[in-house]
N, C-alpha and C positions, 0 to 999 in steps of 0.2 A: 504494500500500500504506500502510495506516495506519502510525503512528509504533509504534504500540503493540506493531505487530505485529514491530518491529525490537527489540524490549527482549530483553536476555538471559534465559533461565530462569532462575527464582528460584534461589537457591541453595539446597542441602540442607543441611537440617539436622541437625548432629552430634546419634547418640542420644547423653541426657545421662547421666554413667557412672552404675550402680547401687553405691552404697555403703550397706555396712551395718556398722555402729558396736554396741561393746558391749563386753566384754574378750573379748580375742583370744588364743588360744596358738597362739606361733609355735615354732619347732624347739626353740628352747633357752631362751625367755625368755617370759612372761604380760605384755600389756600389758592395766591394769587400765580404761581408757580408751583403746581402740585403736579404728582402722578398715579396712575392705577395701573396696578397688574392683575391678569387676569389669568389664574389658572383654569383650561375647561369652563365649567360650570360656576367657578368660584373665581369671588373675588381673593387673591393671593395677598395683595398688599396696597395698602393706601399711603398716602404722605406728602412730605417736600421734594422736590424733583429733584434737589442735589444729595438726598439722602439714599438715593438708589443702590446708590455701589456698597454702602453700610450696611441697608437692607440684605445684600447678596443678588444685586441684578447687576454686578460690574458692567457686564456684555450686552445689556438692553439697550437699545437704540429707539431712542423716542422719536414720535414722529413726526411732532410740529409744538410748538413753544407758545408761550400767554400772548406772544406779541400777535399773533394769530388771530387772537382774540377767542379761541376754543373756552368754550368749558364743558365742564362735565358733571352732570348732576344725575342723581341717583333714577333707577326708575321709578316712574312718578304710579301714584295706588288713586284708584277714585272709587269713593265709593256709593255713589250716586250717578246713574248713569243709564240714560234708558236707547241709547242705539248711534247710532253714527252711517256713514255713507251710504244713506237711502235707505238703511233698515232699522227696523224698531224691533229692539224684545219682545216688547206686549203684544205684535203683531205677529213676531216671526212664528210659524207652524211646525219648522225645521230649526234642527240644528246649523243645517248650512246658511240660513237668510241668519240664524242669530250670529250665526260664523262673522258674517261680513260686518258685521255692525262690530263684535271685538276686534276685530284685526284691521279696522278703522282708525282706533286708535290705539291698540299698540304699536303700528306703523308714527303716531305721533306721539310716542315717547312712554304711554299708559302701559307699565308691564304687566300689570297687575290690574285688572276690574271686573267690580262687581254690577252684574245688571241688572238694572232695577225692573219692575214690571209697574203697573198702574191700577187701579180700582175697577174691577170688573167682576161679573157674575161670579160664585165659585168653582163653577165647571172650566172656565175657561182659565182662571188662576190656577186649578190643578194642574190643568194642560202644559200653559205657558212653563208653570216650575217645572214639572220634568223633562219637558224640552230642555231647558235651559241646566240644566242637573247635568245631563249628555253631557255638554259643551264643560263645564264645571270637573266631570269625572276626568275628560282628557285632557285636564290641565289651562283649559284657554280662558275659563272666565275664577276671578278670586271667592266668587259666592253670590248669591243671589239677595237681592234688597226688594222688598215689598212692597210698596206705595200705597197703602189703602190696603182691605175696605171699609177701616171701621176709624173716617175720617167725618170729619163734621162739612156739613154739606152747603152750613155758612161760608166757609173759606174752601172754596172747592177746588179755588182755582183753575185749570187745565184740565181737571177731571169730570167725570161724571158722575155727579151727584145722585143720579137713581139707582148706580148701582151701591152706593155707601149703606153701612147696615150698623147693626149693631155688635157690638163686643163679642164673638164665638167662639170661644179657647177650643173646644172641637175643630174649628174652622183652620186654625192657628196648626194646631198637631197633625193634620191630614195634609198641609201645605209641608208643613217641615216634613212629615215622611215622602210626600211627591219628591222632596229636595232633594233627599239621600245623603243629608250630612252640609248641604251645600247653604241652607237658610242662613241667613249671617244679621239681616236687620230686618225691621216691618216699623213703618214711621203707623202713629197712632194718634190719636187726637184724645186727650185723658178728660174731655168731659161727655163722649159718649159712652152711653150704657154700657154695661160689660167690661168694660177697661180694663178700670181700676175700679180694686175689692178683691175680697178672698174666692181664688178660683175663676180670677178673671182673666184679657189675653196677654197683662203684662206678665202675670205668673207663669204664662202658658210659655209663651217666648223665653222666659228664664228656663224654666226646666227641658225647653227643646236646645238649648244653646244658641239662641239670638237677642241681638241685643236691641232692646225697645228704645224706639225716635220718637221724641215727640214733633207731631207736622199738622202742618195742615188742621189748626184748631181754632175757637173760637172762647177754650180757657181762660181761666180769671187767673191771675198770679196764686193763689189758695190752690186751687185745682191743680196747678202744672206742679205745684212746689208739693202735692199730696202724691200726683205720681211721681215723680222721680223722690223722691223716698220708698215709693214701694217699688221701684223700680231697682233701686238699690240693694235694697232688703232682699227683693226675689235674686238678683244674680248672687248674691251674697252666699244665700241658702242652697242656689247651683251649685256650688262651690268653685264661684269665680267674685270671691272677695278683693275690693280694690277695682274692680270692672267700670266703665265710666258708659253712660248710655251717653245718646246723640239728640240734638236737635235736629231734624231734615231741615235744607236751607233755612236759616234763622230770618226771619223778619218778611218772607217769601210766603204766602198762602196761611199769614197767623195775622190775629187780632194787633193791630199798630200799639204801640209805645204809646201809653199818654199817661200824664202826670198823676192824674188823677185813679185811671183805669191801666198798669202798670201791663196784665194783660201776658200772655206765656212769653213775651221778650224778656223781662224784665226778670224775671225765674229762671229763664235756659241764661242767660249772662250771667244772675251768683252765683249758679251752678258751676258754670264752668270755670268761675275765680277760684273756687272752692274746689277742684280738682273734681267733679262729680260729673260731668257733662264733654262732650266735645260738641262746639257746635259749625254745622256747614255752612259755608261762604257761598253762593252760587259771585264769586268774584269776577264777573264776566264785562262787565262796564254797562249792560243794559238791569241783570236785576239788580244790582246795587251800585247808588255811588261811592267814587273812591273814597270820601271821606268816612263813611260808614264802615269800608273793608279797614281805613285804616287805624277806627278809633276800636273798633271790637278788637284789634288785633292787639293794639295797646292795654285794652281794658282787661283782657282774659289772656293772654299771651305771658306765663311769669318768665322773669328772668335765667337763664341758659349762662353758664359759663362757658368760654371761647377764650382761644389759644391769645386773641390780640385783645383781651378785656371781656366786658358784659355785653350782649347782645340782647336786644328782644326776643325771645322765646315762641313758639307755637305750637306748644301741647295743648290748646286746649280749643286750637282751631284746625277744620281741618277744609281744605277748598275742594271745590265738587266744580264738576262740568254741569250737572244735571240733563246733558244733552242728549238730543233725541235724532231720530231719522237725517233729520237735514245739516248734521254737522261732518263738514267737508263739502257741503253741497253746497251747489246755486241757490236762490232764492226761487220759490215758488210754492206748490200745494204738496201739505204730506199729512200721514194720520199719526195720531201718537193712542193710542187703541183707539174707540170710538170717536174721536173727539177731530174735528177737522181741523189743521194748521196751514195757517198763511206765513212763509218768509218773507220779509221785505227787508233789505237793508243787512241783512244777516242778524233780524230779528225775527224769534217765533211766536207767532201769536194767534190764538182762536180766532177761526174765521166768523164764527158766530160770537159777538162779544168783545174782541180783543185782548182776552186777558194775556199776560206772558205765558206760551205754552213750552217750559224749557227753556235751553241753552242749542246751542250752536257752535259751540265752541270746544277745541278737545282742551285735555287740563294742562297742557303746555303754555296754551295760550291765557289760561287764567291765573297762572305765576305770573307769565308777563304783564297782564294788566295787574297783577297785582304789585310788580314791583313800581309799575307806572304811577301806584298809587300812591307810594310814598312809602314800601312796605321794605325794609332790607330783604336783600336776598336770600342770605340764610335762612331768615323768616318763613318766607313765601315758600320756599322749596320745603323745608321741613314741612308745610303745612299741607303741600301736597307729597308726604310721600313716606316720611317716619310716624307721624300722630295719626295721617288714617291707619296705616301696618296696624300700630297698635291695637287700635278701635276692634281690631279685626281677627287680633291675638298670632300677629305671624311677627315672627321673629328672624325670619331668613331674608327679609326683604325693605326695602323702604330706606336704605342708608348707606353710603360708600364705605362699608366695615367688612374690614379683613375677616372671609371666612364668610360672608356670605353669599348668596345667589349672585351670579354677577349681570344684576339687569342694570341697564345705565343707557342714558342719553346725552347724544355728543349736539350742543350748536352750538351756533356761533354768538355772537356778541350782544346780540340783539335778542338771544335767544330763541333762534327759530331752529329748528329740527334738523340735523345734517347725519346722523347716525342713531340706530337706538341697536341695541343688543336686551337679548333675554338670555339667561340661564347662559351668555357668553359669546351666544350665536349671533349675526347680525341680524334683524328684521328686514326685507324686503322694503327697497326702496319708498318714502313718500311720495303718491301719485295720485292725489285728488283735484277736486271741479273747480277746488279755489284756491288748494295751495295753502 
């Protein structure tokens, strides 16, 4: 036998790690010269860009600098979200129409999202959940969000008020078994019947493992402040003590703020000073002004230590697209379930009525106007991307931390979308009506 034939197989060789260099927002602190390595699926290592060779990446070769104006920010989590590039949840029939609507916006930057459904019969909420369960089992949606139906038909908003009902913790545990694990919120309005009280559907939500919103209500500050105590109580008794419930969009589809009549604003804000609550921004520049995004964000945002001082903080807000069918689209005619929508202007609105039906916006775009609004950066992105994770109880996501999922999104200066990666892989290019 030749000699040659006695030589060991060549050794293999390690792939060399992918790093990509630019400024980086990490949980609580902007490095203006940072870098990310990417093992696979994971993130390897986060940092200062000249601390690489310390690290153990001597031999990485970065591949464009802060002057670039790159950054890179985590994948972004929404958890409010009813469709994207011409298809709706509540509508879709199929896994593949709900397809198009996730990968809508995970294409812009969303690694992670939950999709919401709307107030409809219970035959057809069964339906929709286990559609949507599919999509959830193979990975592509973070869980599914409820919107209705046991929502006050005072503030109906966008919805359909005939199908709103009363409080049916049956109702509640037949959706979460449709779900298969996948139930994750149901917004509720705490002064209809059934609610709240013993064996009612906030209890029911707790023992299924979802966590109760309060939305869409016409509550007195007494009433909102009675459920989220028993809201508290029941996740507590789940045994998910320390659990924080949600507002759906704050100030969106609820009884206004007034001095007098204080009204469920005024209750989901000391909640959530008080560490009990996270509440949703639709930070979009049509349902809120900037000044609104920017004072909630002050008022319930506590203080985050950071490498260069104290920051503004955002555990306790979390920003939502709320968007439906028409985000990425033109303007024109779409349904969001029953309910007929008009875009105009890259606004949605009931054609019968005008109310705001949704967003239009993916949640890339609502850091941006949210930093427009006066909001630091670190802020805005924590807000969409570490406080929802939480909300949600995942730990492998929402932060440039070594050792996690390695989802992330690369743009540029302006923050418009130039790369996204999931679990390390790239996402197929951005290719929509508007860009």
């Amino acid at each position: 036998m030749a000699d040659r034939d006695l030589r060991p197989p060549p050794a293999r060789r390690t792939p060399r790690p992918d790093v990509l260099t630019g400024r980086v927002v990490l949980p609580a602190a902007v490095l203006d010269d940072g870098a990310v390595v990417l093992d696979g699926e994971r993130l390897a290592w986060v940092g200062a860009r000249r601390d690489l060779t310390a690290a153990g990446y001597p031999d990485a070769a970065p591949d464009a600098g802060p002057g670039e104006g790159r950054t890179i920010l985590p994948g972004l989590v929404d958890l409010h979200d009813h469709g994207g590039g011409g298809a709706s949840f509540p509508d879709a029939t199929s896994a593949h129409e709900a397809q198009v609507a996730a990968r809508e916006h995970l294409r812009h930057g969303t690694t992670s999202l939950v999709a919401s459904l709307v107030t409809a019969a219970p035959d057809v909420l069964l339906a929709r959940t286990a559609t949507l369960a599919d999509l959830a089992d193979d990975g592509e949606l973070a869980g599914i969000h409820l919107e209705g139906p046991f929502l006050s038909a005072v503030r109906c908003g966008a919805q359909n008020p005939h199908d709103m009902r009363d409080g049916d913790p049956a109702l509640v545990r037949a959706l979460a078994a449709a779900a298969r694990g996948h139930l994750r919120t149901m917004t509720v309005a705490p002064e209809v019947p059934g609610v709240v009280g013993r064996g009612g559907v906030i209890e029911a939500l707790a023992d299924v493992g979802a966590v109760p919103s309060i939305g869409h209500t016409d509550a007195t500050t007494e009433q909102t402040e009675a459920a989220i105590e028993e809201a508290l109580a029941a996740l507590a008794a789940a045994g998910r003590p320390g659990a924080r419930l949600t507002a759906t969009h704050l100030f969106n589809g609820m009884r206004p703020l007034h001095h007098r009549e204080p009204g469920p604003v005024a209750a989901c804000l000391a909640a959530a000073a008080r560490g009990q609550m996270v509440v949703e921004l639709v930070a979009d520049g049509a349902h809120l002004a900037p000044g609104t995004v920017r004072s909630v964000m002050e008022l319930v945002g506590p203080r985050v230590a950071a490498a260069a001082g104290q920051v503004g903080g955002a555990d306790a807000v979390a920003l939502v697209t709320d968007a439906m069918a028409a985000a990425g689209m033109p303007d024109g005619a779409y349904d969001l379930g029953p309910m007929h929508v008009t875009v105009a202007d890259g606004v949605a609105r009931l054609t019968d009525g005008g109310a705001i039906a949704g967003g239009t916006s993916h949640l890339l775009d609502v850091v941006r106007a949210t930093v427009a609004a006066g909001v630091a950066l670190v802020d805005a992105v924590r807000a969409a991307s570490w406080t929802p994770a939480e909300v949600l109880g995942l730990t492998d996501v929402g932060g440039l931390v070594a050792g996690r999922r390695a989802d992330l999104v690369v743009t540029d200066a302006d923050l418009r979308v130039r790369e996204v990666r999931r679990a390390g892989r790239p996402v197929p290019a951005v290719t929509t009506a508007r860009g």
